[in-house]
FIKOLZA-1660 file (N, C-alpha, C; in steps of 0.1 Angstrom, whole numbers, plus 5000, padded with zeros to 4 digits):
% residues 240
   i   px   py   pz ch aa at
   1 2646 6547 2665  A  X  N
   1 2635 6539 2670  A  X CA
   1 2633 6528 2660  A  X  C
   2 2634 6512 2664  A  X  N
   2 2631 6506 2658  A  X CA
   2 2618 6502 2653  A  X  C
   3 2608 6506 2661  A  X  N
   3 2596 6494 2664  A  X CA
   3 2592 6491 2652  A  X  C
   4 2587 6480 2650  A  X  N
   4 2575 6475 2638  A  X CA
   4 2562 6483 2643  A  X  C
   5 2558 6493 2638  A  X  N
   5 2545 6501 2637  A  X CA
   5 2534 6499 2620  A  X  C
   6 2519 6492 2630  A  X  N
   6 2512 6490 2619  A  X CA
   6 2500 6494 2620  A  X  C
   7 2494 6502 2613  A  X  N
   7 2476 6506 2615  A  X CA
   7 2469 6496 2617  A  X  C
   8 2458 6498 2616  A  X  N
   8 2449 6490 2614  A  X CA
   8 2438 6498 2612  A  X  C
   9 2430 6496 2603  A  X  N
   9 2420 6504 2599  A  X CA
   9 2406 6495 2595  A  X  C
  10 2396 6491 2599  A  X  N
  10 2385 6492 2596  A  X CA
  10 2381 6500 2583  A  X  C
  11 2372 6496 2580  A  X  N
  11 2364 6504 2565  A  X CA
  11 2354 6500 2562  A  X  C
  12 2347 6506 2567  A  X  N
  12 2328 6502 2560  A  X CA
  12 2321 6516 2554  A  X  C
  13 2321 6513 2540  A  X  N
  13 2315 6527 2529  A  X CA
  13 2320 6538 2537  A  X  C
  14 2335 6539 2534  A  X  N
  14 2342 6549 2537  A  X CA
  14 2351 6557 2525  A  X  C
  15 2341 6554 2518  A  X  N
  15 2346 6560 2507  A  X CA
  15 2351 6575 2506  A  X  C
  16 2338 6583 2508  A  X  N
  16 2340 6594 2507  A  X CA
  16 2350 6601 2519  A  X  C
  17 2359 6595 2527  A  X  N
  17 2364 6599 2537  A  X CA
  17 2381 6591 2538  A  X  C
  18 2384 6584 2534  A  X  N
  18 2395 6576 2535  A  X CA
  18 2408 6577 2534  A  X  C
  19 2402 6588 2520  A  X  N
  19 2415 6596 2516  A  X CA
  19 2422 6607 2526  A  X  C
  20 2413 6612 2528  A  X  N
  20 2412 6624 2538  A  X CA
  20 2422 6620 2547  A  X  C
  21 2417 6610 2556  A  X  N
  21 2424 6599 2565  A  X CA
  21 2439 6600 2566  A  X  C
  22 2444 6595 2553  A  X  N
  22 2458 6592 2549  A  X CA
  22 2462 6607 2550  A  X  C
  23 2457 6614 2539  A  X  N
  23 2464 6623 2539  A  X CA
  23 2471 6635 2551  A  X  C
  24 2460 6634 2559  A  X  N
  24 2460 6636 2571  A  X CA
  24 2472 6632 2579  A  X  C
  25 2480 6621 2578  A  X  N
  25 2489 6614 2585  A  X CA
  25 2501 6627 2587  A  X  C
  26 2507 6629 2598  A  X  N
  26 2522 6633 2593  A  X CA
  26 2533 6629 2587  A  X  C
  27 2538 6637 2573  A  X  N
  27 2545 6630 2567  A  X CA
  27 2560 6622 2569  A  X  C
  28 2566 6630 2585  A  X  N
  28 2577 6623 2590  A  X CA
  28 2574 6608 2594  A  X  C
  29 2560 6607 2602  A  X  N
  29 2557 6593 2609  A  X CA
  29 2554 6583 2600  A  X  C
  30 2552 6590 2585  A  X  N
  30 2547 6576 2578  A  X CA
  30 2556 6570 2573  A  X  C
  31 2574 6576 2578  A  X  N
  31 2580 6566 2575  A  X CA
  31 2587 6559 2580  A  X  C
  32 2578 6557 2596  A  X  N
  32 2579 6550 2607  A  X CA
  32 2572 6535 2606  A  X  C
  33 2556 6536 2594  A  X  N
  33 2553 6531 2601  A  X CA
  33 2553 6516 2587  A  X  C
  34 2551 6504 2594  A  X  N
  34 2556 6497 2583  A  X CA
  34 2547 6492 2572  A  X  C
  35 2533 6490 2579  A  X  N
  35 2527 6487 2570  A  X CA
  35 2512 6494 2576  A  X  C
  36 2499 6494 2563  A  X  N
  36 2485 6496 2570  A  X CA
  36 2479 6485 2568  A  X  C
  37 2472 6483 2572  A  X  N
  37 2464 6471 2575  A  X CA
  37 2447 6473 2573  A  X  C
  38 2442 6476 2564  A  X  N
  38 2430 6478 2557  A  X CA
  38 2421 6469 2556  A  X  C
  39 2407 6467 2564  A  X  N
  39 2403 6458 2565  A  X CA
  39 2386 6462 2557  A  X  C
  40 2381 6459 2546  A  X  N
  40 2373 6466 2543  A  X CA
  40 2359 6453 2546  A  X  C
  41 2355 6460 2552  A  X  N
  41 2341 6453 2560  A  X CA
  41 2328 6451 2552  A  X  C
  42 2329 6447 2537  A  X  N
  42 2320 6447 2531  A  X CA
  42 2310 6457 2524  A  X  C
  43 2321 6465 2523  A  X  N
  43 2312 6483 2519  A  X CA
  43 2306 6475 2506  A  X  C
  44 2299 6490 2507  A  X  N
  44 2290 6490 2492  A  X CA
  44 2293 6497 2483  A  X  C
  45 2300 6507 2487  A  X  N
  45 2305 6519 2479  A  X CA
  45 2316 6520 2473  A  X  C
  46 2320 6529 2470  A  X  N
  46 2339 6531 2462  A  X CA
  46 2351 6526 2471  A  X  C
  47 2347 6522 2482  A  X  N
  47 2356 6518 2493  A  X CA
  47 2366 6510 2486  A  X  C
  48 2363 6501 2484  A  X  N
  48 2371 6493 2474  A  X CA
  48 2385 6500 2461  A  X  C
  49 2379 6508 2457  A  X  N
  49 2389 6511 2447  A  X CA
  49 2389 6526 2452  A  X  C
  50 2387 6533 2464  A  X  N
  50 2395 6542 2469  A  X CA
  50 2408 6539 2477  A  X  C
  51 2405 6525 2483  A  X  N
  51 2420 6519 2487  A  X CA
  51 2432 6515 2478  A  X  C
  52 2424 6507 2467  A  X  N
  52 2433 6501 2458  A  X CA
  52 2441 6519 2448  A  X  C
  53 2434 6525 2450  A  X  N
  53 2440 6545 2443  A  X CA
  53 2451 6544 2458  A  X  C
  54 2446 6546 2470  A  X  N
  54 2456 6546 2480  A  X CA
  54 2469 6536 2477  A  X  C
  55 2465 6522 2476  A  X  N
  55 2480 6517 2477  A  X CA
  55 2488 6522 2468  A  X  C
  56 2489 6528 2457  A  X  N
  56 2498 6534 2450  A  X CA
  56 2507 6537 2458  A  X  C
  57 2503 6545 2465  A  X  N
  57 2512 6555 2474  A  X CA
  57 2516 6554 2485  A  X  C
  58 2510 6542 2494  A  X  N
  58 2507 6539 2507  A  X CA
  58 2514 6524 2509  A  X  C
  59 2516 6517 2520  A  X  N
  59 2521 6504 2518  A  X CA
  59 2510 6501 2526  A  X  C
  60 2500 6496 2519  A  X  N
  60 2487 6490 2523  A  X CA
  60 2488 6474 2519  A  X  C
  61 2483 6465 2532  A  X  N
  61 2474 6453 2532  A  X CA
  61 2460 6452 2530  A  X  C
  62 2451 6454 2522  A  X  N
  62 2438 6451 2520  A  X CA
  62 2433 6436 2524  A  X  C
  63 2424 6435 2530  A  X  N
  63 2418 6422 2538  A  X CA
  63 2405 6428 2530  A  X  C
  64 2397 6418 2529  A  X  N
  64 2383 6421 2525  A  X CA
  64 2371 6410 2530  A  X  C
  65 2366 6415 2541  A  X  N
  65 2351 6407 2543  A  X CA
  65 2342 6407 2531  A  X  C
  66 2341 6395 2525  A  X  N
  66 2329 6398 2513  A  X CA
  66 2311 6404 2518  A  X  C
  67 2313 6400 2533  A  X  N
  67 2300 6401 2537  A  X CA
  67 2301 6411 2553  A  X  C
  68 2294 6421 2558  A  X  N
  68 2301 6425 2569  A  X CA
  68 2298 6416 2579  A  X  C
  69 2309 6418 2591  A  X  N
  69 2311 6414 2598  A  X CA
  69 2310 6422 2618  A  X  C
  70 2308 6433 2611  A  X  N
  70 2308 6441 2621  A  X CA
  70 2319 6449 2623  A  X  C
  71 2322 6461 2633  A  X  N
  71 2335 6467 2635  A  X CA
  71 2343 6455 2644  A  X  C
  72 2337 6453 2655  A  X  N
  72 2347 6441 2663  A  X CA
  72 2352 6430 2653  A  X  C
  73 2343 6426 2638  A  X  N
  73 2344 6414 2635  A  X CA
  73 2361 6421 2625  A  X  C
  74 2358 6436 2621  A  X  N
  74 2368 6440 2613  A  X CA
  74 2381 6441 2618  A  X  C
  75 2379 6444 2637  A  X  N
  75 2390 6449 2641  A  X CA
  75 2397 6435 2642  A  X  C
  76 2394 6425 2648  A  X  N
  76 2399 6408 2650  A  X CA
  76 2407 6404 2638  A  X  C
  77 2405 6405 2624  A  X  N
  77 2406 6404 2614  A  X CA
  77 2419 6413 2609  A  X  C
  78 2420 6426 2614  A  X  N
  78 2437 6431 2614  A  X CA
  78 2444 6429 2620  A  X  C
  79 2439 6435 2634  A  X  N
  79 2451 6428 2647  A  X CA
  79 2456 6416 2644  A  X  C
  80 2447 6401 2642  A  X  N
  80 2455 6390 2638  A  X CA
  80 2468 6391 2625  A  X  C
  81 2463 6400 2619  A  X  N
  81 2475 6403 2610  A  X CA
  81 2484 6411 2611  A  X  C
  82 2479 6419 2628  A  X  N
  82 2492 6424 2628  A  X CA
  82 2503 6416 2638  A  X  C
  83 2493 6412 2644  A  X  N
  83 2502 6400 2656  A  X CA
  83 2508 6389 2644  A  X  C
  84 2502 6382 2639  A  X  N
  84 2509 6376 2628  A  X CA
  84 2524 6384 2618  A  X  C
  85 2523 6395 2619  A  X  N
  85 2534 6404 2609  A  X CA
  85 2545 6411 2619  A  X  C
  86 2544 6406 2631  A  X  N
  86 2551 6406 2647  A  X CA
  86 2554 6420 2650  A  X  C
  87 2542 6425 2651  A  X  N
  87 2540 6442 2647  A  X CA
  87 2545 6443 2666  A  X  C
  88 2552 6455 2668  A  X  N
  88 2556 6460 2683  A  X CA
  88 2549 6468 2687  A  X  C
  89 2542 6477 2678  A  X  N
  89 2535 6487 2683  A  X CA
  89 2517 6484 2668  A  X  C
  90 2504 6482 2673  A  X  N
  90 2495 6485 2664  A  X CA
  90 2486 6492 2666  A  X  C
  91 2483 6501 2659  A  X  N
  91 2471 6516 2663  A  X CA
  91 2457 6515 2655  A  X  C
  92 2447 6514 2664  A  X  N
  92 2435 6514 2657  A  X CA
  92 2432 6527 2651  A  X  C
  93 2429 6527 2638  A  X  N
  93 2429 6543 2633  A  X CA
  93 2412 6539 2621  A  X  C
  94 2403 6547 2630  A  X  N
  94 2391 6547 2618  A  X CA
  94 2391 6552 2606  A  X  C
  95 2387 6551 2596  A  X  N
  95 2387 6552 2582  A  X CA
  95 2379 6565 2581  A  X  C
  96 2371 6569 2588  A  X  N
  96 2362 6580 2591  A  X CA
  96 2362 6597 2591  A  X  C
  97 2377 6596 2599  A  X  N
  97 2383 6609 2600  A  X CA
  97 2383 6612 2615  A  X  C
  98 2365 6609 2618  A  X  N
  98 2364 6609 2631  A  X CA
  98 2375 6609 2645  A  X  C
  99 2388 6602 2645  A  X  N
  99 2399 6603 2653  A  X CA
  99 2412 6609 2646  A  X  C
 100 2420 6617 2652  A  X  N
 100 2429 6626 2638  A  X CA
 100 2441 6619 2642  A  X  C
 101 2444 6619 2630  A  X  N
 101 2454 6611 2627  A  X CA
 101 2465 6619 2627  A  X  C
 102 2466 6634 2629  A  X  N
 102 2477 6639 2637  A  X CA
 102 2487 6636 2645  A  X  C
 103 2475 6629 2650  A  X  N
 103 2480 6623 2668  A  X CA
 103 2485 6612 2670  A  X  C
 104 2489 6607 2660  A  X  N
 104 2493 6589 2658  A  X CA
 104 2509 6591 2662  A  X  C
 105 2519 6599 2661  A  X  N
 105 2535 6601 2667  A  X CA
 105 2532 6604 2683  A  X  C
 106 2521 6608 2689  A  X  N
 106 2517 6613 2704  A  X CA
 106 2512 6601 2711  A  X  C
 107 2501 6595 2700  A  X  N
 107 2498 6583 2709  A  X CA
 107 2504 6567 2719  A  X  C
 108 2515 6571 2708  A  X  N
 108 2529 6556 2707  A  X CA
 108 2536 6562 2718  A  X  C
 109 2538 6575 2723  A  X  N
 109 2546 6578 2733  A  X CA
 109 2548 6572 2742  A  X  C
 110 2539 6564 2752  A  X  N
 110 2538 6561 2765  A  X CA
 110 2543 6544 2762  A  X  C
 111 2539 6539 2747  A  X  N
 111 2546 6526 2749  A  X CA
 111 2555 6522 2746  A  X  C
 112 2564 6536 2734  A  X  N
 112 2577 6535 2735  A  X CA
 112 2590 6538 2746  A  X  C
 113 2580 6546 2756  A  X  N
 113 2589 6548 2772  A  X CA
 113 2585 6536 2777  A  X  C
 114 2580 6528 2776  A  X  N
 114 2577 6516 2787  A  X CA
 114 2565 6519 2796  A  X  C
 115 2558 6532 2795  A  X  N
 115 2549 6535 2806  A  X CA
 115 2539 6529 2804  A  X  C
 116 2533 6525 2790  A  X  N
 116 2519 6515 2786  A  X CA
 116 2522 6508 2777  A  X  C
 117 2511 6497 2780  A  X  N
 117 2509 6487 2772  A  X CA
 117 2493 6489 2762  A  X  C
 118 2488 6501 2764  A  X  N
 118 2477 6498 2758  A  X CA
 118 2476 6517 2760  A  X  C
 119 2472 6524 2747  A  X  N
 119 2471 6539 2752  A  X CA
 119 2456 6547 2745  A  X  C
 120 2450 6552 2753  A  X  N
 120 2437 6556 2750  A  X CA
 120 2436 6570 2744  A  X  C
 121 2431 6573 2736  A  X  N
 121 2430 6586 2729  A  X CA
 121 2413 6589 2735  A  X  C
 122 2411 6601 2746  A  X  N
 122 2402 6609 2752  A  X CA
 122 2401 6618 2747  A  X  C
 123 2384 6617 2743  A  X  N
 123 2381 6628 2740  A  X CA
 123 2375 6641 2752  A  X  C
 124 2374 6632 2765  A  X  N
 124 2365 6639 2773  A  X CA
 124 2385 6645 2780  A  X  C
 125 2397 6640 2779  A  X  N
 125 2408 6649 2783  A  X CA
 125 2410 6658 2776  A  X  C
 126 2406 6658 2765  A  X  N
 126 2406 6667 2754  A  X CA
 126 2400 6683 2756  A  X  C
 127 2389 6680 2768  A  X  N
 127 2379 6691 2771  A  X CA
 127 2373 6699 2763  A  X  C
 128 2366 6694 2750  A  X  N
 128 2363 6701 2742  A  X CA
 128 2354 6689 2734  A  X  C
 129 2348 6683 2743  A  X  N
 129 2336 6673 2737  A  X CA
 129 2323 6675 2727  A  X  C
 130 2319 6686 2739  A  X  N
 130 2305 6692 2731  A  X CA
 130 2309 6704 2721  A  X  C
 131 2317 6711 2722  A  X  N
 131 2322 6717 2714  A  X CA
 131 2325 6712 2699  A  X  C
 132 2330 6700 2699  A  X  N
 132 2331 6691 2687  A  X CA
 132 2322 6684 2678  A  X  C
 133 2312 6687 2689  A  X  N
 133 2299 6680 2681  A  X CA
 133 2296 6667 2687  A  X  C
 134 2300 6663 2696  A  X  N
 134 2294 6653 2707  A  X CA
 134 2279 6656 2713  A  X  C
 135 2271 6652 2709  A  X  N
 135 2258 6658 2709  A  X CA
 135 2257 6653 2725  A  X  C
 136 2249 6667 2731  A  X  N
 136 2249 6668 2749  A  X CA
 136 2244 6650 2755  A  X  C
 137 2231 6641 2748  A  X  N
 137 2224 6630 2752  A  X CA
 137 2235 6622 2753  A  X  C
 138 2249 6620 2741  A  X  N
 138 2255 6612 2739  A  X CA
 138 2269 6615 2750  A  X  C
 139 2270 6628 2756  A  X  N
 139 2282 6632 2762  A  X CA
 139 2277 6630 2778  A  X  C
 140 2265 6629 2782  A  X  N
 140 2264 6626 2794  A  X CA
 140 2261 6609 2795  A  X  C
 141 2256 6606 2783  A  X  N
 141 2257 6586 2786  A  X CA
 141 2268 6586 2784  A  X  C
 142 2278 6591 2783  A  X  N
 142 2294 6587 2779  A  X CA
 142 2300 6592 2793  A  X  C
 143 2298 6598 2800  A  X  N
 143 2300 6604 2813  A  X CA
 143 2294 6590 2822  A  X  C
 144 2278 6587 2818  A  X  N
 144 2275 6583 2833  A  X CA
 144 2279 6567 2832  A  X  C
 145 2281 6559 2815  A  X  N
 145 2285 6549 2813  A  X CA
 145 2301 6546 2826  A  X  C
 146 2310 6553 2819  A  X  N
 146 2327 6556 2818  A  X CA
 146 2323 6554 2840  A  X  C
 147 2319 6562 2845  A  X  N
 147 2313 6566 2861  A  X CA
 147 2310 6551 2865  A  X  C
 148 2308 6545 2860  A  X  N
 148 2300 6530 2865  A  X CA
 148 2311 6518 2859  A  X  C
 149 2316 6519 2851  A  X  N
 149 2326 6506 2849  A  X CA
 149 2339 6514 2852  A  X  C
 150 2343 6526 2857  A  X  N
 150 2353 6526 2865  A  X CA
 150 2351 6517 2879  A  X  C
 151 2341 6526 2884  A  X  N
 151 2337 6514 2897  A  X CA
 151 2336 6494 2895  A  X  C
 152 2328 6497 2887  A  X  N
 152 2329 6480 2884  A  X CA
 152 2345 6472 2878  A  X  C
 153 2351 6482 2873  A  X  N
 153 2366 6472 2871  A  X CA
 153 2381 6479 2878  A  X  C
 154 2373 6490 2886  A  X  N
 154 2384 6492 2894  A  X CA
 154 2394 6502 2888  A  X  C
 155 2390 6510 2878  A  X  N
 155 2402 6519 2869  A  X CA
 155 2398 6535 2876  A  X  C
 156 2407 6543 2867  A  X  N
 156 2403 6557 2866  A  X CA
 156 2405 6560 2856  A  X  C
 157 2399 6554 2846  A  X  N
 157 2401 6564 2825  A  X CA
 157 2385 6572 2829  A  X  C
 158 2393 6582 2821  A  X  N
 158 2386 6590 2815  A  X CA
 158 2375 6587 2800  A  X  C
 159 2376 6582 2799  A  X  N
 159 2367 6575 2786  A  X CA
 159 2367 6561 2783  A  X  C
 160 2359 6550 2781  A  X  N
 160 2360 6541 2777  A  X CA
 160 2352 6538 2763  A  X  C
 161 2350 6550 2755  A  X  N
 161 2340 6549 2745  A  X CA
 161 2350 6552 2736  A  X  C
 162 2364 6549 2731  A  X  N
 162 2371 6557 2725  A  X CA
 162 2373 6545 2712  A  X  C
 163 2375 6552 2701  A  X  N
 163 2382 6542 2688  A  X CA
 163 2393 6546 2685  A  X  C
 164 2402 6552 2695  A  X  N
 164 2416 6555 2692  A  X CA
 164 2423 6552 2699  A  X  C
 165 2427 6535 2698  A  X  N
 165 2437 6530 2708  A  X CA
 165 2449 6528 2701  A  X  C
 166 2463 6522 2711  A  X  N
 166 2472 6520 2706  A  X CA
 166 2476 6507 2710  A  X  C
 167 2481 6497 2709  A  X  N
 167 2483 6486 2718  A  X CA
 167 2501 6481 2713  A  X  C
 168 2509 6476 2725  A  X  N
 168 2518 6470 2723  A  X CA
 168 2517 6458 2719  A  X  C
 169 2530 6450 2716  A  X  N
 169 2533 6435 2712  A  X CA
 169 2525 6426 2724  A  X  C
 170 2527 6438 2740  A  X  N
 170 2526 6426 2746  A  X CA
 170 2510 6426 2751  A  X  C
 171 2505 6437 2743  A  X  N
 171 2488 6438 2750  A  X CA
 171 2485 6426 2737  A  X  C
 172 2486 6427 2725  A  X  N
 172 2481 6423 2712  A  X CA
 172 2482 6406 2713  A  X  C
 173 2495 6397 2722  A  X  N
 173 2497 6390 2724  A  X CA
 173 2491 6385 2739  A  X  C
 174 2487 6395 2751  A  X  N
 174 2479 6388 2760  A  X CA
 174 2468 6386 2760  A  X  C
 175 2461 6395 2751  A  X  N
 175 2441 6394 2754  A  X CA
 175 2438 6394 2743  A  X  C
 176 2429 6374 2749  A  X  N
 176 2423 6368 2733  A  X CA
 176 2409 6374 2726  A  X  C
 177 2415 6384 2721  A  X  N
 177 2405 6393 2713  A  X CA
 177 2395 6386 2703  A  X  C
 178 2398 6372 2700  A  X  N
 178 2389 6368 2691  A  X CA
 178 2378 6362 2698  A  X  C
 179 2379 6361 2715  A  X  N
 179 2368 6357 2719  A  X CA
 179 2357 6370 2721  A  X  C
 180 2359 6379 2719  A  X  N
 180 2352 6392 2724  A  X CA
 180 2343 6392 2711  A  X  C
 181 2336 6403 2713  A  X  N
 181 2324 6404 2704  A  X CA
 181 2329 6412 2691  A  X  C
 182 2320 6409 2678  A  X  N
 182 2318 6413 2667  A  X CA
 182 2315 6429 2668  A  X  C
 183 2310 6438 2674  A  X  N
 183 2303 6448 2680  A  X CA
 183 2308 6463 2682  A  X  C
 184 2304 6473 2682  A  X  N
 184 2309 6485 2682  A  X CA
 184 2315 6485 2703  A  X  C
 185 2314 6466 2711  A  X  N
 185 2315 6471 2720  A  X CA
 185 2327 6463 2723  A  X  C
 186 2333 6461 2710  A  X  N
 186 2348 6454 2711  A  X CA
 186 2361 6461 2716  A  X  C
 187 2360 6473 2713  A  X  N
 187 2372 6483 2717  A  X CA
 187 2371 6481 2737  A  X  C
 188 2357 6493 2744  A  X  N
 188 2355 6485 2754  A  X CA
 188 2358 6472 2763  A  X  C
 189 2355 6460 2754  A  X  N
 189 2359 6449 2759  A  X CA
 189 2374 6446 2758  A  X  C
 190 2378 6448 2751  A  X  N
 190 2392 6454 2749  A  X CA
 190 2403 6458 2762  A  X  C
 191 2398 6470 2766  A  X  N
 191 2400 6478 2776  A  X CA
 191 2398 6469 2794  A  X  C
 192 2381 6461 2793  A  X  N
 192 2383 6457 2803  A  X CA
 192 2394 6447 2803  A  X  C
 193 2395 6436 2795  A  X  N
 193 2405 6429 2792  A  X CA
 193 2418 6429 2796  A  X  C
 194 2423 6439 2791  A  X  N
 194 2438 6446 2796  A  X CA
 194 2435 6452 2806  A  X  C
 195 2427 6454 2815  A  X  N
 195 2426 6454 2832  A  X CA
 195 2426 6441 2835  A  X  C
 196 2420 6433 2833  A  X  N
 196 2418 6418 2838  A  X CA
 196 2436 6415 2836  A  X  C
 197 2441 6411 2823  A  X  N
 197 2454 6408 2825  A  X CA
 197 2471 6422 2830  A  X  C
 198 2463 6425 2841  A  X  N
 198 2470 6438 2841  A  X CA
 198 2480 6447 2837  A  X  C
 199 2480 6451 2824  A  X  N
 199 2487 6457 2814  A  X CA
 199 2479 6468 2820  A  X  C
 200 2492 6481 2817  A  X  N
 200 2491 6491 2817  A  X CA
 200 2487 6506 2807  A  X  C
 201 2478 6509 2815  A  X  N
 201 2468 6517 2805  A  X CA
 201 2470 6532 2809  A  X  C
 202 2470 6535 2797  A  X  N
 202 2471 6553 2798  A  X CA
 202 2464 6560 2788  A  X  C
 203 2463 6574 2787  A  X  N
 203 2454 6579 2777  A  X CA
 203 2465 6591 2778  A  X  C
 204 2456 6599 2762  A  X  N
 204 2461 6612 2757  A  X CA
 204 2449 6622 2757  A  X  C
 205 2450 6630 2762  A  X  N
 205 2438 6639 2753  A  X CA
 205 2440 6641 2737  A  X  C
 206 2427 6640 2729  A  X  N
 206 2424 6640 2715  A  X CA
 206 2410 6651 2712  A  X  C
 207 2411 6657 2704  A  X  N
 207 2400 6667 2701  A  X CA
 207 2388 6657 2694  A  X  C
 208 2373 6664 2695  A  X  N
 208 2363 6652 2690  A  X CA
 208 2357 6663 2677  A  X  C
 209 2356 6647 2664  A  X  N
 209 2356 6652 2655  A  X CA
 209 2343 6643 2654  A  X  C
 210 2328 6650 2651  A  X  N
 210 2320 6638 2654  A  X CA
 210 2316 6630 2633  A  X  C
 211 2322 6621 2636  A  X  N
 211 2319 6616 2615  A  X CA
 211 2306 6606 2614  A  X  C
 212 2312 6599 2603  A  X  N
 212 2299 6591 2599  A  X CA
 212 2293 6576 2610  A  X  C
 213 2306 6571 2615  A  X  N
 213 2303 6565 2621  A  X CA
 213 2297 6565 2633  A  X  C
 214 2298 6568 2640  A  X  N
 214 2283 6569 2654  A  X CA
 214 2271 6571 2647  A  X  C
 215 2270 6572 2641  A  X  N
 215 2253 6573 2628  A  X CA
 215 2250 6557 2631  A  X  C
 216 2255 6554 2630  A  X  N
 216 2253 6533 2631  A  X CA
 216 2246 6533 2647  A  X  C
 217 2253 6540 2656  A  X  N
 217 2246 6536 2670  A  X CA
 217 2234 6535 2680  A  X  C
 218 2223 6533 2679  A  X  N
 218 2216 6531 2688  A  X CA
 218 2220 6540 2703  A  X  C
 219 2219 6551 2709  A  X  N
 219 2228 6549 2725  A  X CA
 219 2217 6546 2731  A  X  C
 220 2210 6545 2734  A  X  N
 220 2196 6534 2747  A  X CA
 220 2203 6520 2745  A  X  C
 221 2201 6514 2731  A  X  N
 221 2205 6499 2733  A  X CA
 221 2223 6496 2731  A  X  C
 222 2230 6511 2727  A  X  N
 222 2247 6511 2732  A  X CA
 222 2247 6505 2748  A  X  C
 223 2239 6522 2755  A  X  N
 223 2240 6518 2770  A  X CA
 223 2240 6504 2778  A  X  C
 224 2227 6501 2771  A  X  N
 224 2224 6485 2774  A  X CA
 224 2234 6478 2778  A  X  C
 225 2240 6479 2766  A  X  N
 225 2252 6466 2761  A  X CA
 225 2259 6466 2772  A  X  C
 226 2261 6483 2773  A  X  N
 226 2276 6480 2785  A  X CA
 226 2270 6477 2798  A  X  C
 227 2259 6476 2802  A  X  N
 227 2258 6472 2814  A  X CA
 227 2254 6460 2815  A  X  C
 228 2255 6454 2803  A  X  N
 228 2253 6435 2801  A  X CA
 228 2269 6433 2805  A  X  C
 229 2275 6444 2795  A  X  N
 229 2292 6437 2796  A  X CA
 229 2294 6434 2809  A  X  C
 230 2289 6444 2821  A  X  N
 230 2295 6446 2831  A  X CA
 230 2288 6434 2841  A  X  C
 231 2278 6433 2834  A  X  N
 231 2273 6420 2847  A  X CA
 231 2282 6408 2839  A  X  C
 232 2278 6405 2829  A  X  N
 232 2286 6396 2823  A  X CA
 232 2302 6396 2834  A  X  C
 233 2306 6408 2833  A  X  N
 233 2320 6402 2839  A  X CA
 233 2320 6397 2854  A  X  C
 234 2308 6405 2859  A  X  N
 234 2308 6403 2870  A  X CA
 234 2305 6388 2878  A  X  C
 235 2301 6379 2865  A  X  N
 235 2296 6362 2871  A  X CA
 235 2304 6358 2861  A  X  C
 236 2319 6362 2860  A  X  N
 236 2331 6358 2852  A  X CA
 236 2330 6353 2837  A  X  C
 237 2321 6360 2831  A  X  N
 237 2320 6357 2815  A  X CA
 237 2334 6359 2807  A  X  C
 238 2341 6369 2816  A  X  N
 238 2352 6373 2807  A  X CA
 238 2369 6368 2813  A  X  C
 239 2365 6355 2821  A  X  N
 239 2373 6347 2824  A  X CA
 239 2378 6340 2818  A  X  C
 240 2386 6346 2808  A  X  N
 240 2389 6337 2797  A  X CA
 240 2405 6331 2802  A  X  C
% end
């Protein structure tokens, strides 16, 4: 297998968690993949020099927002570096722990057969949501969200709340991601996106590991968002 394979990882005061991350990786696939792509979102904490202890060992790109930018603002910020570094395959992988990084040889499957262009890591195929600590409030707005923008964009995924994507050369190179939001509702927008240019989408089931980050989210004014996105698309906002 040739592909150029590159992470991309977000980092906001993920200190206490980062290492974990890596270590976590399977040791066959890390020497698949070519580079990581560390985008550190203006933490406050040791984040900083728990990556720079990582690169030792790791073939890490560190990017550094001096100021945050948000997760969408972090995610724009690697992808360009990975579409710039003419990556074939790049995997959004949180710094968090929260998505396991087990599953990073499982996820690439579908775009190294040619069957996706874009591949979703489910937590709700996973069937073991609330079990994981998906707190019940947050597992049915994730049910009745996911119920309503299937209808509005015409799909059938099983989740659209996910931070465990994979995307090919050719999703990374069709949808201008830098017009999309700064926002935890960038992945999402993402997703509708590669419906709009229709690339092919698939998912995995993934076990739910609930970490630090959903602690940032609001879900009343999450929900919101997504049904702004959806009118938004609906009077062509996302007619790019």
């Amino acid at each position: 297998m040739g592909e150029k394979i590159i992470i991309v990882m977000p980092a906001y005061n993920a200190g206490k968690t980062v290492t974990g991350v890596f270590e976590r990786i399977p040791k066959p696939f890390l020497k698949q993949i070519s580079e990581f792509i560390v985008v550190d979102d203006g933490s406050k904490d040791d984040t900083a020099n728990k990556i720079a202890q990582l690169s030792r060992k790791y073939k890490i790109k560190k990017l550094v927002h001096e100021q945050n930018r948000g997760y969408g603002g972090a995610q724009k910020t690697g992808f360009t570096e990975a579409i710039k570094a003419n990556a074939d395959i790049a995997i959004l992988l949180h710094s968090d722990g929260q998505y396991p990084p087990e599953l990073l040889p499982t996820i690439i499957i579908p775009i190294i057969s040619g069957e996706a262009d874009m591949v979703l890591g489910s937590r709700i195929l996973g069937g073991k949501a609330l079990q994981g600590g998906m707190p019940l409030h947050r597992y049915l707005g994730n049910r009745f969200l996911t119920i309503i923008e299937n209808m509005a964009y015409g799909l059938n995924i099983s989740e659209y709340h996910t931070g465990y994507i994979a995307y090919s050369k050719k999703a990374l190179n069709s949808i201008p991601l830098l017009k999309l939001s700064d926002t935890f509702h960038f992945d999402g927008e993402m997703i509708l996106m590669a419906s709009k240019k229709k690339l092919k989408i698939r998912e995995i089931p993934i076990p739910t590991h609930y970490g630090y980050e959903k602690s940032y989210l609001n879900p009343i004014t999450y929900g919101m968002d997504v049904l702004k996105i959806i009118f938004k698309n609906m009077i062509g906002k996302y007619n790019f």
